[in-house]
Steps between C-alpha positions, in 0.01 A plus 500: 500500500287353778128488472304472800169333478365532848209662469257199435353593136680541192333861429639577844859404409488675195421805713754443703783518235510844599659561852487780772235696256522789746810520614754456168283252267746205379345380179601149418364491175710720297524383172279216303711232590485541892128445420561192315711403826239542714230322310695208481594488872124555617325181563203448243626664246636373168923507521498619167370839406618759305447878565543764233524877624082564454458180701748617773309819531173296532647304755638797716144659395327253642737500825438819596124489449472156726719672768266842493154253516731271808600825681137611467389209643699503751436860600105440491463733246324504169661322180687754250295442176781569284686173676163370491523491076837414510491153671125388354625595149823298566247231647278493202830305268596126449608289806792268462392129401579240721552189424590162715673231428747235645758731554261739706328816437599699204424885435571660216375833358657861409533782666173645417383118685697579813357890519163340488552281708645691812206793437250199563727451781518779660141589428340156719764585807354892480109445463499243801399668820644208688866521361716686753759775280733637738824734436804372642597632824852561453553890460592554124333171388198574306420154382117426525449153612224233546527399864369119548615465838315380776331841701643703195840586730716491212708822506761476245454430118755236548719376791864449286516840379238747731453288813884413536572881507256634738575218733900576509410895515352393790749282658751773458296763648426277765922454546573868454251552757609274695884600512392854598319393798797318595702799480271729724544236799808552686699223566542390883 
């Protein structure tokens, strides 16, 4: 299972964990341990966290509510207070302790740590007027983005995955096109 983490905060990614939401939602966190998965692949997060089935339904809790308060940002619209409670009760908990040391930073903390942790998050990205949240552009992407490009043209949550596809769509269009032209002229 590949985790994408394109979308330039770690509430974001979590979000994103859940693909084409309108279209046919692909959940990629299933079970407890494709949460554990993901925790330890996302940077800043301790590698080592456990999740029990009331913490995996926090975490999914706690995805959904972040992705209704992104989407309403994103759509200008007021906050849902239900999402509201959701992510500044998760945000109220422990953070993960960090430590350093000659082998580098070290984070360690459980899962109720990590929660924390990416409500905080996701909660400085949303209540900052100046942060740019975009949807991807890509028809049937959904993922909600922070665009830090220069002139805010970024279009696609991430070029590998979104960008790559729109851009050969287009190329082939541009070919099919192309070879129909070719066979309205009449050759000489």
């Amino acid at each position: 299972m590949n985790f994408a983490f394109v979308s330039g905060n770690p509430a974001l990614d979590l979000v994103g964990t859940v693909g084409s939401r309108r279209d046919g939602p692909v959940d990629l966190l299933t079970a407890p341990a494709d949460l554990e998965r993901w925790v330890a692949a996302c940077e800043g997060l301790p590698d080592r966290v456990t999740a029990d089935l009331a913490g995996f339904e926090s975490a999914l809790s706690l995805r959904e509510a972040t992705y209704r308060l992104a989407l309403d940002r994103v759509l200008e619209r007021p906050f849902d207070p239900g999402s509201l409670t959701i992510v500044n009760d998760t945000a109220a908990g422990p953070l993960p302790a960090v430590e350093l040391g000659d082998a580098g930073l070290r984070i360690s903390g459980d899962l109720r740590a990590v929660l924390s942790h990416l409500a905080r998050s996701g909660i400085t990205v949303l209540a900052d007027p100046r942060a740019r949240l975009k949807e991807c552009g890509r028809s049937g992407c959904t993922r909600i983005y922070l665009d830090r490009s220069r002139g805010a043209r970024r279009t696609w949550c991430g070029m590998d995955e979104c960008g790559n596809r729109v851009k050969a769509a287009a190329y082939r269009a541009r070919r099919r096109a192309s070879a129909s032209a070719d066979a309205l002229i009449p050759s000489l």
